[in-house]
Rosetta silent file (secondary structure, phi, psi, omega in degrees, C-alpha in Angstrom):
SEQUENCE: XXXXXXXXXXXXXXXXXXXXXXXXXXXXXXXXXXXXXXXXXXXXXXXXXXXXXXXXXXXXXXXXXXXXXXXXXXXXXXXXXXXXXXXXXXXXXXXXXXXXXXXXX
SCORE:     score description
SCORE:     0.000 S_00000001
   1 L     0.000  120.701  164.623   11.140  -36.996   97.256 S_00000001
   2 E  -100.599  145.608  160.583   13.613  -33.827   97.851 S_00000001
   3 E  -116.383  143.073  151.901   16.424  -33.602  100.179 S_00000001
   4 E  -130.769  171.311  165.235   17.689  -30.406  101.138 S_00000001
   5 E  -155.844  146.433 -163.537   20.571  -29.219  102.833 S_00000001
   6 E  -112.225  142.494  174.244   22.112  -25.997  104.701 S_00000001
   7 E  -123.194  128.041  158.537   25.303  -25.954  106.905 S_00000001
   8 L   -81.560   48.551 -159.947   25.123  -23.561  109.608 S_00000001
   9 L   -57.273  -16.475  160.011   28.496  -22.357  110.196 S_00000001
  10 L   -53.036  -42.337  165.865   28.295  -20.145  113.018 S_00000001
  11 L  -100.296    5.221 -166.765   27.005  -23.559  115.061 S_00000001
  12 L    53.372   54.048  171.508   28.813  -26.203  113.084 S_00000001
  13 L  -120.453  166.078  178.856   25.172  -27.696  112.216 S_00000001
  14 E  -151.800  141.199 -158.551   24.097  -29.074  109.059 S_00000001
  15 E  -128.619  144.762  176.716   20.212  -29.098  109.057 S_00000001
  16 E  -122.044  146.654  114.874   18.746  -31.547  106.078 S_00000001
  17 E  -103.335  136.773  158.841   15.135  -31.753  105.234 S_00000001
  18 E   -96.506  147.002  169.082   13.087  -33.800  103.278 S_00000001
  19 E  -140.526  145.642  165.171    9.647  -33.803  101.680 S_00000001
  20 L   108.048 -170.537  168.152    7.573  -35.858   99.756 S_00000001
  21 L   -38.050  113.527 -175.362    8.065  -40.137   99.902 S_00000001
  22 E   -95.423  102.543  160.387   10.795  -41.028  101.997 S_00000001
  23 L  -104.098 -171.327  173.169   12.200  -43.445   99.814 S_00000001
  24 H   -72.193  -41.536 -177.634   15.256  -44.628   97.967 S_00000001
  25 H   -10.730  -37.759 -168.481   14.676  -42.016   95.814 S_00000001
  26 H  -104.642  -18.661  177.484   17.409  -39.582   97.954 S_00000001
  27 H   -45.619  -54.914  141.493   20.088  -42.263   98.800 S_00000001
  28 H   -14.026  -82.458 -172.237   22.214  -40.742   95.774 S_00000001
  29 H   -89.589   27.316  170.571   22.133  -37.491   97.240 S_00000001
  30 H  -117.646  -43.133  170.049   22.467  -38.127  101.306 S_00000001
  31 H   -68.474    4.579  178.841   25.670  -40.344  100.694 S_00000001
  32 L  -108.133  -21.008  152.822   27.161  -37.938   98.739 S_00000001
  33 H   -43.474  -63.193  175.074   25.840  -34.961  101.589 S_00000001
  34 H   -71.713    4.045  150.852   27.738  -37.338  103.865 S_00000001
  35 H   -77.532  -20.171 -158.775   30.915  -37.533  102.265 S_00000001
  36 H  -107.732  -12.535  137.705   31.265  -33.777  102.420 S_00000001
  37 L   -24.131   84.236 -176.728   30.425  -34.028  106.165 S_00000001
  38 L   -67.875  154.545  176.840   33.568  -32.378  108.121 S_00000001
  39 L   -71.271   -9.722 -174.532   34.491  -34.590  110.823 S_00000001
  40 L  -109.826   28.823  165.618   33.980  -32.747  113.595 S_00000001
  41 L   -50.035  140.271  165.557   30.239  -31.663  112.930 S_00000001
  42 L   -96.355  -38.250 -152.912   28.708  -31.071  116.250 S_00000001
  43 E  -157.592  145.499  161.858   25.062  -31.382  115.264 S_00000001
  44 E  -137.418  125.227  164.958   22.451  -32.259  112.243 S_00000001
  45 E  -112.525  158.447 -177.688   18.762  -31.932  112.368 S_00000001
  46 E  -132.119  137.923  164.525   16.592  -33.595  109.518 S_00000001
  47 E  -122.394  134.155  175.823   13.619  -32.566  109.547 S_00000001
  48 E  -105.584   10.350 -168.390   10.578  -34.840  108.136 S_00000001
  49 E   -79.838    1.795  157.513    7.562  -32.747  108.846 S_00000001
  50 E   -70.080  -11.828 -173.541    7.320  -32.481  104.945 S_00000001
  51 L   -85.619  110.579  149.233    7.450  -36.493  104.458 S_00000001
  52 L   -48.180  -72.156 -172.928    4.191  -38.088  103.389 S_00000001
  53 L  -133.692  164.578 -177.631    4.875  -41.539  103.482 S_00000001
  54 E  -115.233   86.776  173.323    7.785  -43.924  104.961 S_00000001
  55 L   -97.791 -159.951 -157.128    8.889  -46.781  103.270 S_00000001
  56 H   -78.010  -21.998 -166.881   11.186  -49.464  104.107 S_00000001
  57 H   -83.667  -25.977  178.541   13.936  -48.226  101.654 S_00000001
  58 H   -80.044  -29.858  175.415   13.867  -44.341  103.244 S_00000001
  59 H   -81.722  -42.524 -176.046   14.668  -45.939  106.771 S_00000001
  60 H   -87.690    0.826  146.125   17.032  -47.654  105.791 S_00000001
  61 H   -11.904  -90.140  162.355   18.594  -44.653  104.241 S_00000001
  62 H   -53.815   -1.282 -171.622   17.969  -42.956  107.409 S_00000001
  63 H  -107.565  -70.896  168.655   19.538  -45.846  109.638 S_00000001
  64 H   -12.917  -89.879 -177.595   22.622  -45.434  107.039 S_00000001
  65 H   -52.324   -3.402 -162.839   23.281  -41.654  107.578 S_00000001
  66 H  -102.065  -81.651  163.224   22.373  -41.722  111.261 S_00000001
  67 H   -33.515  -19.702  175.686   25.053  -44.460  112.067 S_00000001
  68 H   -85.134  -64.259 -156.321   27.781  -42.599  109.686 S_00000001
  69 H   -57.206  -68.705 -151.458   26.969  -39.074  111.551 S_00000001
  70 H   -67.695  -25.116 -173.475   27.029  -40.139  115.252 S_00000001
  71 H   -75.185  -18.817  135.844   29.939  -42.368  114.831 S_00000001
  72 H   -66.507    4.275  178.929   31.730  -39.541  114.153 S_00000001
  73 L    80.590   47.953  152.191   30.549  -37.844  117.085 S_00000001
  74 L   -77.637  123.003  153.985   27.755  -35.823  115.465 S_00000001
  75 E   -66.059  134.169  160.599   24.242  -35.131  117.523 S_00000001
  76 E  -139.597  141.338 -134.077   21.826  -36.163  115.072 S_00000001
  77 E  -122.947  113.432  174.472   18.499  -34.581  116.217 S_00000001
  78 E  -103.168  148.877  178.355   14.781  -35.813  113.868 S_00000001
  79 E  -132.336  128.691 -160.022   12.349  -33.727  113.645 S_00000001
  80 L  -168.313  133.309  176.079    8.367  -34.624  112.752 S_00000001
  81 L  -113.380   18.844  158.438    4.947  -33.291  114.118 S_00000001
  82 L  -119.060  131.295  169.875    3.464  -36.433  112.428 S_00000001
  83 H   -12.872  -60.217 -171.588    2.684  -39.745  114.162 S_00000001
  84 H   -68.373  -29.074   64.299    3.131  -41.774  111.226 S_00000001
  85 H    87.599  -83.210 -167.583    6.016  -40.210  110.934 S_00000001
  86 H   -88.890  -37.212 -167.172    7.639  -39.928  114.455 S_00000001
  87 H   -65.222  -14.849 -161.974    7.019  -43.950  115.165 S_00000001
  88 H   -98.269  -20.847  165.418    9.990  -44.862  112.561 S_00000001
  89 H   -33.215  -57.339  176.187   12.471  -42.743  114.798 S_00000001
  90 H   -50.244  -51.486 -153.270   13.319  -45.269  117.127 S_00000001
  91 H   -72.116  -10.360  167.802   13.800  -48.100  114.458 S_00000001
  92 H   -45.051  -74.467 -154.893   16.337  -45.214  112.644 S_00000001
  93 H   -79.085  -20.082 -177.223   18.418  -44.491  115.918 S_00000001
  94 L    60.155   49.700  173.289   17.684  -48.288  116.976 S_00000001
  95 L   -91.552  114.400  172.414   16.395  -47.065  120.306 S_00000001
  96 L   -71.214  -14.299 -177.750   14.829  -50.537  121.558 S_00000001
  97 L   -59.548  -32.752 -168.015   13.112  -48.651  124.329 S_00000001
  98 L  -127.325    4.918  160.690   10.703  -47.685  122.003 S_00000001
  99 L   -61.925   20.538  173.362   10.146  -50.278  119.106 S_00000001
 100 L  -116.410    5.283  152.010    6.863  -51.909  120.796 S_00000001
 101 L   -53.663  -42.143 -172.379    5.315  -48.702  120.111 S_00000001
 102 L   -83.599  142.956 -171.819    4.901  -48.888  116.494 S_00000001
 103 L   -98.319  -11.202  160.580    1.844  -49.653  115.413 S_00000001
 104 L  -155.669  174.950  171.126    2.628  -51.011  111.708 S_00000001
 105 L  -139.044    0.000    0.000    5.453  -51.472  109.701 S_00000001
């Protein structure tokens, strides 16, 4: 699993992607991307359409960094054109609207 990440200074964005196992593997390097995280970021997108598999240890990664960004007032925006994929969004952002959707865990 890689993370990478670009800041976008003309928007204030900081765009991450990953590929490969979203695992623990990257927690090391996304808290230390999110110390370095001005406070006034307007926007981050992570993009996952490179992410193979999800496990339990990469969401809760992603639950981590998601809750650090917006509570600083950060849009944080995921991006994934796969199913298996796209179903773990909700339990990230802890949108309840849409955890009776997923189909495994």
């Amino acid at each position: 699993m890689s993370v990478y990440a670009s800041y976008i200074e003309e928007e204030d964005r900081l765009d991450l992607s990953f590929d490969g196992n979203l695992d623990v593997s990257v927690s090391r390097d996304v808290c230390d991307i999110c110390k370095r995280v001005a406070l006034g970021l307007t926007s981050c997108i992570v993009d996952l359409s490179a992410v193979e598999r999800v496990f339990d240890s990469g969401v809760a990664m992603l639950q981590m960094m998601y809750r650090k960004l917006t509570a600083r007032g950060t849009m944080v925006i995921f991006l994934s054109d796969r199913p298996e994929v796209r179903e773990w969004i909700p339990v990230i952002t802890c949108d309840p609207r849409s955890l009776p959707a997923l189909t495994h865990r």
